[in-house]
C-alpha positions in Angstrom: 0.0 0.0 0.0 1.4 3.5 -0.6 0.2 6.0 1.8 0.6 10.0 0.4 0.7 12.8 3.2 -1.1 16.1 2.0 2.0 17.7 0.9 3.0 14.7 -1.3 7.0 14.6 0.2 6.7 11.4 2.6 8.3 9.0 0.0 11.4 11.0 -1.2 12.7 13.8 -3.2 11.8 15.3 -6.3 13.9 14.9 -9.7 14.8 17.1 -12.8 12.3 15.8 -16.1 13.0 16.2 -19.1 12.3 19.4 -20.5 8.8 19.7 -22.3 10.1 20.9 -25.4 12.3 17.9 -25.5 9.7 15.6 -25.6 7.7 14.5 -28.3 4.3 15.0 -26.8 5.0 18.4 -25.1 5.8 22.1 -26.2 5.9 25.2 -24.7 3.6 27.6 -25.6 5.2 30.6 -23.4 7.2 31.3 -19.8 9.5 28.6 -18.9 7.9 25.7 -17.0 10.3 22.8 -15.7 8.9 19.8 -14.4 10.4 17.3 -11.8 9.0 13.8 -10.3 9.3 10.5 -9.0 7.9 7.2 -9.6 6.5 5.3 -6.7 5.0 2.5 -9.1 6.9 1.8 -12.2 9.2 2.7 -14.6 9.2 5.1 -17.5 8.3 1.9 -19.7 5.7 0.8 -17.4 2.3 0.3 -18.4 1.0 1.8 -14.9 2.7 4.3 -12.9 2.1 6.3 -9.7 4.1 9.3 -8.1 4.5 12.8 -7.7 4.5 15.6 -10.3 5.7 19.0 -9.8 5.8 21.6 -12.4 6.8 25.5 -12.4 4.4 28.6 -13.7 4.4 28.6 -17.6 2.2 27.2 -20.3 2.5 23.9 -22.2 0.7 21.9 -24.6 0.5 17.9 -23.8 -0.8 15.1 -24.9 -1.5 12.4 -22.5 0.2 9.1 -22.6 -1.6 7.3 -20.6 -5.5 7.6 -18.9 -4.3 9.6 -15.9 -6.6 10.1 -12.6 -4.7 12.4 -10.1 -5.4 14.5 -7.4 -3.6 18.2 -7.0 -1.8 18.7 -3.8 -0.5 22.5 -4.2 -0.8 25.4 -6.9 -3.1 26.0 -9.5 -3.6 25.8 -13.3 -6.2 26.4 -15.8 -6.3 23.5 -18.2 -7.7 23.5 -22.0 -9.2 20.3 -22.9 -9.5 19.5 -26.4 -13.5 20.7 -27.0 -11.7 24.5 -25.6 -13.8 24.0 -22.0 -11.4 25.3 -19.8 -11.0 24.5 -16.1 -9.1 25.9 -12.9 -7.6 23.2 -10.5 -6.4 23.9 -7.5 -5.6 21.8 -4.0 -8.2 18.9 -3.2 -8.9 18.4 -7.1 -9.1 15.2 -8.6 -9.1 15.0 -12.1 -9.4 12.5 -14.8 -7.8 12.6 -18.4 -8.3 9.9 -21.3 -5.4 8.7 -23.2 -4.6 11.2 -26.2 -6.0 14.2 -24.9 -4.1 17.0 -25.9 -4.4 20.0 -23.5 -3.1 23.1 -22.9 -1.9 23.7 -19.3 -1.4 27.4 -18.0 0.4 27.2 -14.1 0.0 30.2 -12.7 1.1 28.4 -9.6 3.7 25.7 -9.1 1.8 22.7 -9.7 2.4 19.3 -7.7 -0.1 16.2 -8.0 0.0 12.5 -7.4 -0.6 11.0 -10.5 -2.0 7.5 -11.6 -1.9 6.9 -14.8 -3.0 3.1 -16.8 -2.9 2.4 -20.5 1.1 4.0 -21.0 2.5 3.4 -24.6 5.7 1.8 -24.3 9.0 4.1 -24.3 7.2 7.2 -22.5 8.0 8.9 -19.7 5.7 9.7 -17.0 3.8 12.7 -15.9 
C-alpha cells in the first residue's frame, strides 16, 4: 500500500524531467515551465505508474500518454481540454484525463499532484 501525506513529500525527493520541449508529446507555448518527479510505481516503460508531479508557472501543450486520474496537492492551473472548456484546479482536485487528450496547461502556480496513470504506450516517460 502506498500511503501520500497532503503535501505529497513522505516518500522522497523530487527529480529534474525532461524538458517539455524535448519531448515529443509536449511544447511550450510561453514562460519557462520545468517539471520534476518521481515514480512510486513503475518505470518510465511501465504500463501503470504512480508518483509525484511538480511543475513550475508557464504554459505547455500535452498530450496524455496514458489515462491519468490524479489529485492536486498545491498550486493552481487552468487546463484547456481538447473541446476549448477550460478548467481551474487547484488543491483537493481530482481529475481525470483519457489517453490522447491534448491539452493546454497554464500554471500560474507551481503545480504538484499525485498522478496515476494506466494504459502508458511503451518508451514514455511519466507525468
Amino acid at each position: 500500500m502506498l500511503q501520500y501525506r497532503a503535501d505529497g513529500r513522505d516518500g522522497g525527493e523530487l527529480e529534474a524531467w525532461e524538458p517539455f520541449d524535448e519531448l515529443d508529446y509536449a511544447a511550450v507555448v510561453a514562460g519557462d515551465p520545468h517539471q520534476s518527479g518521481r515514480l512510486d510505481v513503475g518505470t518510465a516503460e511501465s504500463a501503470t505508474q504512480v508518483g509525484i508531479w511538480e511543475c513550475t508557472p508557464g504554459t505547455m501543450s500535452w498530450t496524455g500518454q496514458g489515462d491519468e486520474t490524479y489529485i492536486v496537492l498545491a498550486g493552481r492551473a487552468r487546463i484547456t481540454d481538447p473541446a476549448g472548456q477550460t478548467y481551474e484546479v487547484g488543491p483537493g482536485d481530482t481529475v481525470f484525463t483519457p489517453k490522447g487528450d491534448t491539452e493546454i496547461w497554464e500554471v500560474t502556480e507551481t503545480f504538484r499532484k499525485i498522478f496515476c496513470l494506466q494504459n502508458v504506450a511503451p518508451s514514455r516517460a511519466a507525468a
